[in-house]
Residue, then its C-alpha position, 0 to 999 in steps of 0.5 A: x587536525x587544527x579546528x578549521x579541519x573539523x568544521x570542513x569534516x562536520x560541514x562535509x558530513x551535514x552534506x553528505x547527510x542532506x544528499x542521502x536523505x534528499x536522495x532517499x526522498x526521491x526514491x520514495x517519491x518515484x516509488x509512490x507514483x509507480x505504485x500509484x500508477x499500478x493501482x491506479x490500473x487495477x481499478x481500471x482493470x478490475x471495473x472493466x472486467x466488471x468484478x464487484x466492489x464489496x463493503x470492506x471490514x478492517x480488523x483490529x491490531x490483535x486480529x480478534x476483532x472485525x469492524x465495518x466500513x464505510x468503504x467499498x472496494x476489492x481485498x487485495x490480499x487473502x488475509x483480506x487486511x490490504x484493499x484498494x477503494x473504488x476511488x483507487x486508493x489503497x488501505x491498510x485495513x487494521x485498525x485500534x478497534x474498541x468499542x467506539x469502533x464496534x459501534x459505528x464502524x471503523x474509518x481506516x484512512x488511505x496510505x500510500x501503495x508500497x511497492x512490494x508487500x511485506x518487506x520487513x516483516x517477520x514471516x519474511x514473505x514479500x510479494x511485488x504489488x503488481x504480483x498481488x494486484x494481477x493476482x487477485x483480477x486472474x483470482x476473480x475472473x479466471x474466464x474473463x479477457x485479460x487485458x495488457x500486463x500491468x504498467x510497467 
């Protein structure tokens, strides 16, 4: 293999590795907009089905300690450690803590929805986000008129 070989190899490699990684980015892309879209739905959904917002608390990492807010919207999970705001945005509601955090409350910040919740975890349970979203509208409002399904 003469050093011309090498470098088609090293400058064919560096390609298929940008390729990947641009193809990975698309993926996560589109997954972002359609979780997106589906809280999106939810809020709309959960609004005209007239289930209240609530004030939303955030735990600490180690689950010992809760903190206040400034957030409102719906828990979307029984843990009550996934919300969506009435701004449609999703949050992760585990925070640092500490004792600034017990004084004036804790600011967990939106992330993006992933679309299945739990993948990876160690309890190897996972649970679609349009699962969990439906879930928790049916949950609340076991009477109320359901509207269509959730996008899809």
């Amino acid at each position: 293999m003469g050093a011309e070989d090498g470098l088609d190899w090293r400058e064919r490699r560096q390609r298929a590795v940008a390729a990947h990684a641009a193809a990975d980015e698309r993926r996560r892309a589109a997954e972002a907009a359609e979780a997106a879209e589906l809280v999106a739905w939810f809020v709309a959904e959960a609004r005209r089905r007239g289930l209240p917002a609530e004030r939303l608390t955030a735990r600490s990492y180690d689950g010992r300690g809760r903190y206040r807010t400034r957030l409102r919207g719906w828990y979307v999970d029984r843990a009550r450690t996934r919300a969506v705001d009435v701004d449609g945005r999703f949050h992760l509601l585990t925070v640092p803590g500490g004792l600034r955090a017990r004084l004036f409350g804790a600011d967990p910040q939106p992330g993006p929805a992933p679309l299945v919740i739990g993948v990876g975890g160690r309890d190897g349970e996972s649970v679609p986000l349009r699962v969990l979203l439906s879930r928790r509208l049916d949950d609340a409002a076991p009477g109320a008129t359901r509207s269509a399904a959730p996008p899809t």
